[in-house]
KEVO-814903 format. One record per atom (N, C-alpha, C): residue in three letters; x, y, z. Coordinates in steps of 0.05 Angstrom, whole numbers, plus 5000, padded with zeros to 4 digits. Example, Ala and Ser with C-alpha at 12.3 -4.5 7.8 and 13.67 -1.06 7.14 Angstrom:
residues 2
Ala526448865156
Ala524649105156
Ala526449345156
Ser525749555142
Ser527349795143
Ser525850015157
This chain:
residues 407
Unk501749765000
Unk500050005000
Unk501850255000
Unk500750454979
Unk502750724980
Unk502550875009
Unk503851015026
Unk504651175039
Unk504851475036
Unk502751665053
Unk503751915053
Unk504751985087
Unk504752245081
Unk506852325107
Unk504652585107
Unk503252655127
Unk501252835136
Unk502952875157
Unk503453255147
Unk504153435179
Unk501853615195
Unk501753585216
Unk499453765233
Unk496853485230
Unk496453535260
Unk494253355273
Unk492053415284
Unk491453605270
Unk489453825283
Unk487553725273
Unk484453845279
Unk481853695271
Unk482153785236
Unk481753955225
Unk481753975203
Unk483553775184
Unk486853735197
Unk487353435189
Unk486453185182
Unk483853165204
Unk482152895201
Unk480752895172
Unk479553105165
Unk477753095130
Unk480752935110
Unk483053155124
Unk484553055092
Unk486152705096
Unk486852665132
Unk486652365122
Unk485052205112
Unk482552285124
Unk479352065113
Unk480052105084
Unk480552365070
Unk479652395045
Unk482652175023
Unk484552145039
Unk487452025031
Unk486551695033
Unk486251655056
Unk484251365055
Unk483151215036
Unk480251445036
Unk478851365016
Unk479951224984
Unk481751424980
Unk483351354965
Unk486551194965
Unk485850994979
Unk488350734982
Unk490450765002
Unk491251035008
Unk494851135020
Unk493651045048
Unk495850945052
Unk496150905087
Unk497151135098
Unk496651255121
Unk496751565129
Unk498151615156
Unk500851705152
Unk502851665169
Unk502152035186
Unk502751985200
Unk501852325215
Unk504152375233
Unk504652725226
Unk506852745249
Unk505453025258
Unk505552935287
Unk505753205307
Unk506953145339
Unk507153465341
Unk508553495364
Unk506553375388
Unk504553425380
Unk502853325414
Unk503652955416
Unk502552915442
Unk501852605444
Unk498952545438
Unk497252635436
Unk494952495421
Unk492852725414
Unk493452925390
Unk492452965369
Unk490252945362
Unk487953075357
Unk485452955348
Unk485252805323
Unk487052845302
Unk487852695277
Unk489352385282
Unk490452395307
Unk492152115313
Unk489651875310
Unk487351975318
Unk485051735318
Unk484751655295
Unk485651805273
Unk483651715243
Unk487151595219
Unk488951675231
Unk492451595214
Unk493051245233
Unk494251235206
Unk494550975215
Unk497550875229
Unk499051145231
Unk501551115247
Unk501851425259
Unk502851435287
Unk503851765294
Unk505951745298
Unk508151915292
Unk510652055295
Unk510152235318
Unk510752325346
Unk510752525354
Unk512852725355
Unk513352805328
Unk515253015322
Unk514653335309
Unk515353565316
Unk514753845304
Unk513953815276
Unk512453885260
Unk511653915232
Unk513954175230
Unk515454365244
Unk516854465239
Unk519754415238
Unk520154135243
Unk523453975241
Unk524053895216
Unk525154055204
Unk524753885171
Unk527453715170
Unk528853685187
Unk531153435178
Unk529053215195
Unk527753175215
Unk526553035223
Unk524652925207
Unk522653075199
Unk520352965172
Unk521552865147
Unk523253055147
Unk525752805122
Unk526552535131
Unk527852545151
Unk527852235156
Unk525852085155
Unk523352185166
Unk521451955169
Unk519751965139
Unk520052155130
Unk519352145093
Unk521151805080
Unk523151815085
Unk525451715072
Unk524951435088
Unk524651405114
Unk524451185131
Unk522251005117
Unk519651185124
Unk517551035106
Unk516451065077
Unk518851095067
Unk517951075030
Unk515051325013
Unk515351455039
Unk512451595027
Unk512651725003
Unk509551754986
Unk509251784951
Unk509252054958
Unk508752234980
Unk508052524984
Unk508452585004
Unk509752875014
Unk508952895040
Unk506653175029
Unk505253245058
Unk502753425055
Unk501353535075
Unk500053695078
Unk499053855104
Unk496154005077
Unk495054145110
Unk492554305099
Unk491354425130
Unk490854755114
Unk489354835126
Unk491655005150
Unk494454995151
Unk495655105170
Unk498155155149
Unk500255465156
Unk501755575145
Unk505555535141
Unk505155515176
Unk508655395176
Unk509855095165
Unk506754865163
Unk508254635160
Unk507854655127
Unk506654785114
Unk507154855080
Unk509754885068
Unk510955035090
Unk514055105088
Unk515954835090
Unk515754675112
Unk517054365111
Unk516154245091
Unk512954195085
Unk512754085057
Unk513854085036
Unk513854355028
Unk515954485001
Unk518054335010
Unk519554455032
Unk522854375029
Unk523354155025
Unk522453925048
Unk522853635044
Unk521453515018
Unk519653554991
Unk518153524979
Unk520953604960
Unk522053874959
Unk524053924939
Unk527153754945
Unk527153694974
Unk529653504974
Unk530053314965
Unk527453204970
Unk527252924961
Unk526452784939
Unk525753094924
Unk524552984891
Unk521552924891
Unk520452904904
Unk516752844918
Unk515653084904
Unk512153024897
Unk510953114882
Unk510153404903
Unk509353604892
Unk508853754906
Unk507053934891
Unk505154124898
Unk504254334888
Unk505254594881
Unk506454594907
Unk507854924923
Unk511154944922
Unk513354964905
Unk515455034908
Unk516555124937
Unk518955104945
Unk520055234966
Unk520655474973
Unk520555634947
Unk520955944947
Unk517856064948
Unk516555934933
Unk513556054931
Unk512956034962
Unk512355864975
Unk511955735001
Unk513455945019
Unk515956035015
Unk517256195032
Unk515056425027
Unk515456475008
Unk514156805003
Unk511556855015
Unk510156545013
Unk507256595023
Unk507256505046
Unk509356495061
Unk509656425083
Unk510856555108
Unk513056745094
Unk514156965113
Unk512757185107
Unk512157355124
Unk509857655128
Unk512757835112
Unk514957785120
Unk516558065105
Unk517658015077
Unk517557755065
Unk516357705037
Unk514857825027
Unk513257725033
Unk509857825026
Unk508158065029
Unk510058265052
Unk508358495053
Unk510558625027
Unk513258635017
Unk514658675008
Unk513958654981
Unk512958394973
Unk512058274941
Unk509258544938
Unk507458454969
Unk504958734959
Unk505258974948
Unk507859054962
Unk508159364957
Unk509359384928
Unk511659214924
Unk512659234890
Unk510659294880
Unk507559024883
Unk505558964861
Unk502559174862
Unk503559334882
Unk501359614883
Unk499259494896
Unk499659264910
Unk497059174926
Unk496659354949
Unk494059404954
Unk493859574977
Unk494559425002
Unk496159545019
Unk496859385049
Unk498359705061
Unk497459605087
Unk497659765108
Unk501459815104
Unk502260125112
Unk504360165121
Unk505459975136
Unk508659945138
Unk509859715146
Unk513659745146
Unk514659675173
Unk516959565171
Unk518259265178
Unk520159225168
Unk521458965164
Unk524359065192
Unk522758835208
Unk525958935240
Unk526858625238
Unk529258675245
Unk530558455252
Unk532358485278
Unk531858605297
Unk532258765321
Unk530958905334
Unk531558985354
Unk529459045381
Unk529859435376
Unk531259515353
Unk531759755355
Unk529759895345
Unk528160065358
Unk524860185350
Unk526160585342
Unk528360625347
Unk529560855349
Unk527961055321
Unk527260965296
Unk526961075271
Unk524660855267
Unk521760935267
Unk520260855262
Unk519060995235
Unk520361165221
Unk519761225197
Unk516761535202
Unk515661355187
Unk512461535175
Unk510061255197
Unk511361095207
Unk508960945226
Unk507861105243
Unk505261095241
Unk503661235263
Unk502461015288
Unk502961115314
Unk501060825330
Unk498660935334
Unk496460745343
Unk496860475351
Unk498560295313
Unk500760085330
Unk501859955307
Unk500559635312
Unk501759495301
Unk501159165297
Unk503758995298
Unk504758965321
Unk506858745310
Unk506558445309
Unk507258255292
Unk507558065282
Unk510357915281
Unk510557615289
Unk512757485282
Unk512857515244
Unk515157425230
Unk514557345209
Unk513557095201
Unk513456945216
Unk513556665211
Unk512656495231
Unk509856575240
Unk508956405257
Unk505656225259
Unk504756125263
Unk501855995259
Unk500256055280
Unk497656125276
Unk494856235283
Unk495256515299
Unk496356585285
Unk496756945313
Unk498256905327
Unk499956755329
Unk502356755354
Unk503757025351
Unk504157145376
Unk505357335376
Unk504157635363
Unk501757575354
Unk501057855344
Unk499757985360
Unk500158295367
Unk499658375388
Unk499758725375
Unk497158885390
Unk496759215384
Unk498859355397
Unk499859555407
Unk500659745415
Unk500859965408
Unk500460115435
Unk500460465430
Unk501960605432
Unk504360495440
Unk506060665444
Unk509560505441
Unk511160675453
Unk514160635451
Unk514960375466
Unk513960425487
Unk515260215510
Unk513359845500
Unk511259915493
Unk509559645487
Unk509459505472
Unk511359815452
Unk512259575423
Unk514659515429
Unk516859575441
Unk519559485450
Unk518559175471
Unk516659175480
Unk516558955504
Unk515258725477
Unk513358825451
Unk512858665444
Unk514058525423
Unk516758755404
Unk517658725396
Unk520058395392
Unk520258475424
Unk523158295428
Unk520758015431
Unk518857975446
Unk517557725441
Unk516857595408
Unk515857845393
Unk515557645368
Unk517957625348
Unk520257745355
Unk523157705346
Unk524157355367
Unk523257255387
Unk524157065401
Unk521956905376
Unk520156935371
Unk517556715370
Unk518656635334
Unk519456865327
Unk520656735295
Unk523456555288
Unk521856445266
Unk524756235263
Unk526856305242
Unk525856535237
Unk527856705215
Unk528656985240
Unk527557035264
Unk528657285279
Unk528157545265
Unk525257485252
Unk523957895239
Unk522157805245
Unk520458035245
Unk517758155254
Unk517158365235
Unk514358385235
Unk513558645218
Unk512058785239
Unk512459075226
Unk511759235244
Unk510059465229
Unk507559455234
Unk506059525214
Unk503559745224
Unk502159925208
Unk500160075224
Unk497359985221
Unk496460015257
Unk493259865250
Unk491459995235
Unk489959895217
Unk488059935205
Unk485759915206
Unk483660125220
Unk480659935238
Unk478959975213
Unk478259725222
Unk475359655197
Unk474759385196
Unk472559325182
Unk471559025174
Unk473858795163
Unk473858635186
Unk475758415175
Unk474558245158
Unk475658095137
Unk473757915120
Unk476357755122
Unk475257425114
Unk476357185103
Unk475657085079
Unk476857135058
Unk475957085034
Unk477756805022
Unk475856615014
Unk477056335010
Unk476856314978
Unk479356274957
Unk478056224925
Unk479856004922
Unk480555944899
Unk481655634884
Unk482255804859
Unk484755664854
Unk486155904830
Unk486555644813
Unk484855604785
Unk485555404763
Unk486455514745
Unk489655514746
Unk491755594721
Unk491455874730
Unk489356064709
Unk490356344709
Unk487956484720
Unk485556254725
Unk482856364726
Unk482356334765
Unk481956554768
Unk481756564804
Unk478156594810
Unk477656364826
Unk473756314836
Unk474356384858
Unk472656544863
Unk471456684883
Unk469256384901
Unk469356234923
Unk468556124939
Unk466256214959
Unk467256274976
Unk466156425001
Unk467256685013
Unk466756815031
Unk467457055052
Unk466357065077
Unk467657175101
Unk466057115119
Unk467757265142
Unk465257465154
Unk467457685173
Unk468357665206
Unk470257605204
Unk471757515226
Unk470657725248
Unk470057565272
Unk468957745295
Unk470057655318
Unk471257905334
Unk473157855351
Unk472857835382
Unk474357745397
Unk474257765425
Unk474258055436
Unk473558125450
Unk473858355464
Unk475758435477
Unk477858475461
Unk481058515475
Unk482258755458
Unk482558965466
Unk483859195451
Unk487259105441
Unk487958885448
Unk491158865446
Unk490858625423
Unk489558455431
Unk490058115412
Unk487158125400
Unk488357945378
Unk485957915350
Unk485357625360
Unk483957565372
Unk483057275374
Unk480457255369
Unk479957125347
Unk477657115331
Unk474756875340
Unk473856945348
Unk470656765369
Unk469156665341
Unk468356815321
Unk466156815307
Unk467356795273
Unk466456755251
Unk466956755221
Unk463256735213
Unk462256965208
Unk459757065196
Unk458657095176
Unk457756925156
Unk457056985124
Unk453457055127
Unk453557235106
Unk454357395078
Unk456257585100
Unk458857655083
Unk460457955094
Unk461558085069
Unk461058025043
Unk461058215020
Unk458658165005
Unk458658494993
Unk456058504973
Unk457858274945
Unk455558284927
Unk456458174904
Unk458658404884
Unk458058654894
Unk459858784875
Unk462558714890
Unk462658734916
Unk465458734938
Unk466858454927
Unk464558184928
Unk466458034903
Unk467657994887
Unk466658244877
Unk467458284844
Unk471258414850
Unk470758534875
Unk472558684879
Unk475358514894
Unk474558384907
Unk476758344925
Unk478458034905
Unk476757944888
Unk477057714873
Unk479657824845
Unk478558054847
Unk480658204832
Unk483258254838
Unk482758414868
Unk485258364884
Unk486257984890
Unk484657944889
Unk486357634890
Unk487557594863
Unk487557634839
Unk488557664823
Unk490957724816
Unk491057944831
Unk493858124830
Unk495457944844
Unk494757844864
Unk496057644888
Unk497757434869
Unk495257374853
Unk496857124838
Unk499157164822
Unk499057364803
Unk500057514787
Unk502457604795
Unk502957684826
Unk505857764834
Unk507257584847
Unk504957374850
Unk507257054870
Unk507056884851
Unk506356954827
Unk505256744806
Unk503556504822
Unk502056494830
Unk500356294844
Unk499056104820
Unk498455914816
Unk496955774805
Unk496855484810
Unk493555364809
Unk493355104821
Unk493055074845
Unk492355284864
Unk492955274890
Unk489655394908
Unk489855284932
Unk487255424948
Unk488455704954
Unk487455864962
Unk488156134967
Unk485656254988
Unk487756415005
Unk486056525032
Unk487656865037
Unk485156955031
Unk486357285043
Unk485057345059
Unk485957515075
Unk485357675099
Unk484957955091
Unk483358005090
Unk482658275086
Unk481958495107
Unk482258775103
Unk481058955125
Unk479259115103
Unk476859165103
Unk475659325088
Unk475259635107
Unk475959875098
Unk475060085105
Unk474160295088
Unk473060405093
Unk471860565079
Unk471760585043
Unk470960265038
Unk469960205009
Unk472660125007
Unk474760175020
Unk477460055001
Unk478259755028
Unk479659575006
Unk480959335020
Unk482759285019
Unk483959255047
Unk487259275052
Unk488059015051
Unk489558815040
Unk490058605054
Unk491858605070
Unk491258435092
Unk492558325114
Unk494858205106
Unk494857995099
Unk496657725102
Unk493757515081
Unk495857355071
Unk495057105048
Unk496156855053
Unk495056575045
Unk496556425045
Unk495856275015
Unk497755995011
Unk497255884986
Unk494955615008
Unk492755675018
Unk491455405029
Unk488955595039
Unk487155225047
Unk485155325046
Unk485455485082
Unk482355575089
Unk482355635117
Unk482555515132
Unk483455515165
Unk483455295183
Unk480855365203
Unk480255315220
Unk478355305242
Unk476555145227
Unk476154965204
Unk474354805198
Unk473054975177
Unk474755165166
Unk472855355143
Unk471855105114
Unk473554855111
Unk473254765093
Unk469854575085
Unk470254545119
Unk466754555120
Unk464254725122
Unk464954945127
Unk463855205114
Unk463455235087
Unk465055235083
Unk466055245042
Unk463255085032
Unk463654765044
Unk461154605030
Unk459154655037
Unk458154715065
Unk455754695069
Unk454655025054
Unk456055255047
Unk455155455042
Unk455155395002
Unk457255274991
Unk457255184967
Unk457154914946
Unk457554774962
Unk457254514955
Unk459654364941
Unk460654484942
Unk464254504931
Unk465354304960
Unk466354134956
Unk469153914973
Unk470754014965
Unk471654224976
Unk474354404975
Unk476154194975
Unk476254045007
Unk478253785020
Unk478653624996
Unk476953524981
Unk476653354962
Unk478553464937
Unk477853604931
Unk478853814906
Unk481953844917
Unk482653894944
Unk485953934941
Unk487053654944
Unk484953484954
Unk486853194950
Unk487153144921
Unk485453224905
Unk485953174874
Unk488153384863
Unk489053544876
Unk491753724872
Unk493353594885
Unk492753624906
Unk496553424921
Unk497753174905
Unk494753034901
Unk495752834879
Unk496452774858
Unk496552994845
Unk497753104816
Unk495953294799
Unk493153194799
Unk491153314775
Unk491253654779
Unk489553684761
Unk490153964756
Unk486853994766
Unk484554044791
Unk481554034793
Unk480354234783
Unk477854264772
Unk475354484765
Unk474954484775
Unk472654744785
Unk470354794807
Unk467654844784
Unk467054704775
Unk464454654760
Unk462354884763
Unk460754884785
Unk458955024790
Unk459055104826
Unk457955304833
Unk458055394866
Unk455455464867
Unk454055414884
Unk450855384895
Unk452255594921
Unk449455724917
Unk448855904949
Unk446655854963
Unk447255584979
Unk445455424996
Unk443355665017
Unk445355815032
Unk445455855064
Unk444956085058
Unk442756275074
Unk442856615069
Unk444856695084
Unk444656545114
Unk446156685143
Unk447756445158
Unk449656445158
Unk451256215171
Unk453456365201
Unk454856225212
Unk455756385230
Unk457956095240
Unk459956045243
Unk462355855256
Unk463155975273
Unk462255805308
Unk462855995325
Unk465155775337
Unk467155985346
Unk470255785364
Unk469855905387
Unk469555655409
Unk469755555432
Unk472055675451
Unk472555755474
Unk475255835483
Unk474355755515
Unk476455745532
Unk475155615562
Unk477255695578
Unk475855775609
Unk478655905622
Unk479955605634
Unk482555745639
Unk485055485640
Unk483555185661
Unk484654975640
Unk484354695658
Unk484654445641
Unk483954265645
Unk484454105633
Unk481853925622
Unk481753945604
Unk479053805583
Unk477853495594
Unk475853525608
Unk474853235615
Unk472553095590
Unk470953255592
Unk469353135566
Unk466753395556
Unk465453405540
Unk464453545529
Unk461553505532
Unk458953725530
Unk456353655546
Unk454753875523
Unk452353755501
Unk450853855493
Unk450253785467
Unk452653815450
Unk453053885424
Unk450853635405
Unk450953335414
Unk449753165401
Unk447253295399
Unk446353305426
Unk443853465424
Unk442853605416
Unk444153855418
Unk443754165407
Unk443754005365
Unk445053875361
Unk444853715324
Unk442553625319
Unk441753445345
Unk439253315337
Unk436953495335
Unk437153745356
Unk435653915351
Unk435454135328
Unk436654035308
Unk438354215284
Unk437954545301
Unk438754565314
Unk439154855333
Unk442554875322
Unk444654725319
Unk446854715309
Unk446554465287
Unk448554555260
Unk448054355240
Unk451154265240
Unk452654315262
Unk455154125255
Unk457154285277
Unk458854045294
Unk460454145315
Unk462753925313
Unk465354155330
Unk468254045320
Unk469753955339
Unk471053825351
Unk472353885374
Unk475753835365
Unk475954125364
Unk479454155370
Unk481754075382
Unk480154095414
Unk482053945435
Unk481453625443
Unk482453435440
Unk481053125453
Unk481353205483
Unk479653005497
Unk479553035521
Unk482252935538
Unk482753095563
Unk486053095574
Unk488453265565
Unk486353415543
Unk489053735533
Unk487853855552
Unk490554125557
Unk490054265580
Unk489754515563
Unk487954715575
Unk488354945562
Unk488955235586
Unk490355375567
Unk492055495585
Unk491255825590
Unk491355805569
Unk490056155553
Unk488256155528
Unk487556425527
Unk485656495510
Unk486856745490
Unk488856645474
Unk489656875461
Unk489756765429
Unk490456565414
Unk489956455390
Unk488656285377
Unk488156185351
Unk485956005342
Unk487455725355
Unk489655755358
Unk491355505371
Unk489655345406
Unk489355595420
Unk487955535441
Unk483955525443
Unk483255495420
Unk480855375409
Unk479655105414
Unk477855085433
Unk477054815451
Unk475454635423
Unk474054815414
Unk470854695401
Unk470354925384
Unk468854745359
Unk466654985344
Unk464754885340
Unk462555025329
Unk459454945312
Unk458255145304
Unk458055035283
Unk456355225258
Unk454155135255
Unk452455395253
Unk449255435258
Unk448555525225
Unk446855455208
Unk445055605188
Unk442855705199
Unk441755925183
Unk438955985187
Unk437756125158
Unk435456155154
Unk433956305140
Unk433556645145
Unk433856765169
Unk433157105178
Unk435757055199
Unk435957305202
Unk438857375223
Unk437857265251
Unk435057325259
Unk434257345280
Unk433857085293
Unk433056885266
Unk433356535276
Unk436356485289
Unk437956575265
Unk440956545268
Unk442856635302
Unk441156895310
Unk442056925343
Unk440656805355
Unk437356685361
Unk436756565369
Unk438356285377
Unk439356225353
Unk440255915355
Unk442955925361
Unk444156125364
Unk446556205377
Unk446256175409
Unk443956295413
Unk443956405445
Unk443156155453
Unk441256065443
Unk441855705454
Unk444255595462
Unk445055545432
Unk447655425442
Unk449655455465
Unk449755685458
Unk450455835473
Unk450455795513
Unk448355835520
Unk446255715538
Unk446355365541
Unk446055275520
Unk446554965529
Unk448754765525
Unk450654925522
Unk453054765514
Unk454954805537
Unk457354635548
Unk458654575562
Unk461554495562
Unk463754555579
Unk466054415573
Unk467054265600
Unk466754095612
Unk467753995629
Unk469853935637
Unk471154045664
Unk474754015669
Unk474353875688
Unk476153685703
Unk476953475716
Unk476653555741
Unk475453795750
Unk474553835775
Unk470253855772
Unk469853795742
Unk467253705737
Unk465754045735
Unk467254235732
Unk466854495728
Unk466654595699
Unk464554705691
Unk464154855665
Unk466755155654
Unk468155025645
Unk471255205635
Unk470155345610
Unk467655245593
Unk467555445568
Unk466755755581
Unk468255895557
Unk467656135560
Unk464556245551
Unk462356375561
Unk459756455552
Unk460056745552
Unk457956735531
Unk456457065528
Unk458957305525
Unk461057115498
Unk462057225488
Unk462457365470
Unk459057335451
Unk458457435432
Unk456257705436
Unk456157905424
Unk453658135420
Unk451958085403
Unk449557975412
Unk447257965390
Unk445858315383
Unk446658375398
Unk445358665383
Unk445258785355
């Protein structure tokens, strides 16, 4: 039986082993945890970093694998490429492309050449803040090179970006940071599939945040969050995207800030969304995104035929819980059967500890609700909401509630 090599063990991992399965490969998994929500569904675990690439080389090479591959997360794209280009293995994504779409001072760098709109920005590779240019604060600093928000953090001033500076300079594995000015306005997540030269527009869906003036930690992903002309628009800008990283063949995810009719991008990657957007994707289009990039990883070149707009109002809400350790989980079957929720995730298996509440990394659980009127849609929120549970080993309710504003 052929062999692949899957990095990251995260729930969204589980679609693309099932989907590897299905199709014959025995499904070798490496991550750093000891038991992974994806360890249940691979048929061997490695517990090693998806960011050790002499390590995933060996075990590429150890077990004969036809591919290695990831989805849905940014840094192990980067091991893919490399070990994929060492070893001669099929790949989608080059190692330079992968860098570019992978380091923030790449990429804000390629924007500005290519006249993409993005926020003001410097490239530090030191703690020295002395000549901050034309930056105005509040600023944004960012590692270059890190996964789900690690390290990104607001500040207002001199001393907060020096304290935060030197943290997201420790947190990178290249030692830069960008240092950039905030931009307030409507965040969007815009998901397309780029075939050859022609870029589809998917889904969108506006990221809604915790209540923290300093960290972007995102609770909520909300569709409809562009008009049809705004599609027209930002699909364009994805265009340009392709056009200056040469992208093609690839899922594609931008981050956008919309203000005042214009859209800034954030940060891009060459994959689809993580927090389970790939099941979003279907149930709002009918498109097996998962499906469609297993038919890329595995060589083909996929179409997206036709996209259906099932859902008027959808909403993917992530779970967060103050610190403890995960005993078991209380509601969710239910709250399904009651189609009050049409589909729930669980991130953490039971016996992870959780520590904090600052990235999509520390994300217990999700479930996504449809509705017909907005007003079903908070309704069936506030349920949930209301009847759902996280249980810690002292038999205490750790989820976080009434995190969201139905107003």
């Amino acid at each position: 039986m052929k062999s692949v090599l899957v990095l990251g063990g995260g729930f969204d991992q589980i679609a693309l082993i099932n989907e590897l399965k299905t199709r014959g490969y025995r499904t070798i998994l490496a991550d750093y945890l000891s038991n992974p929500p994806a360890k249940q569904c691979a048929d061997y675990h490695y517990q090693i970093s998806t960011l050790d690439v002499q390590s995933i080389k060996i075990i590429a090479e150890k077990e004969r694998v036809c591919f290695v591959c990831t989805a849905c997360t940014d840094q192990a794209l980067l091991t893919v490429a490399k070990v994929s280009e060492d070893l001669k293995l099929p790949t989608y994504i080059s190692y330079k492309t992968a860098l570019d779409v992978t380091n923030k001072c790449y990429m804000k760098a390629q924007l500005t050449k290519y006249n993409v709109l993005t926020s003001k920005y410097m490239s530090k590779n030191n703690e020295n803040i002395d000549n901050l240019g034309e930056l105005q604060f509040p600023l944004v600093v960012k590692p270059a090179d890190c996964n789900s928000s690690k390290g990104v953090k607001k500040v207002y001033d001199k001393d907060q970006l020096r304290l935060c500076l030197k943290e997201a300079l420790s947190m990178s594995r290249s030692k830069t940071a960008i240092v950039e000015e905030f931009v307030r306005g409507k965040e969007i997540s815009a998901d397309f599939y780029v075939e050859e030269d022609k870029v589809v527009f998917l889904s969108a869906t506006s990221s809604v945040k915790i209540n923290n003036d300093k960290i972007f930690t995102i609770v909520q992903s909300f569709y409809p969050a562009v008009s049809s002309s705004q599609e027209i628009e930002i699909t364009n800008i994805a265009k340009s995207i392709c056009k200056a990283f040469n992208l093609k063949n690839t899922p594609l995810l931008i981050q956008f800030l919309e203000q005042e009719g214009k859209f800034y991008v954030i940060e891009f990657s060459a994959r689809m969304g993580g927090g389970t957007k790939y099941k979003l994707i279907q149930t709002l289009t009918d498109v097996n995104i998962m499906s469609k990039y297993v038919d890329l990883i595995l060589g083909d070149k996929p179409k997206i035929e036709s996209i259906a707009r099932n859902v008027k109002y959808a909403s993917l809400t992530y779970i967060y819980c103050s610190p403890g350790r995960i005993r078991n989980y209380i509601g969710f079957t239910d709250l399904m059967a009651e189609s009050v929720i049409s589909d729930y995730f669980f991130y953490k298996t039971p016996g992870m500890e959780i520590t904090k509440v600052e990235t999509s990394s520390d994300r217990a659980a999700g479930y996504l609700i449809t509705a017909e009127t907005l007003t079903d849609l908070y309704n069936k929120e506030k349920k949930a909401d209301s009847k759902l549970a996280i249980i810690n080993e002292c038999g205490e309710d750790m989820m976080l509630h009434n995190v969201l504003n139905y107003e």
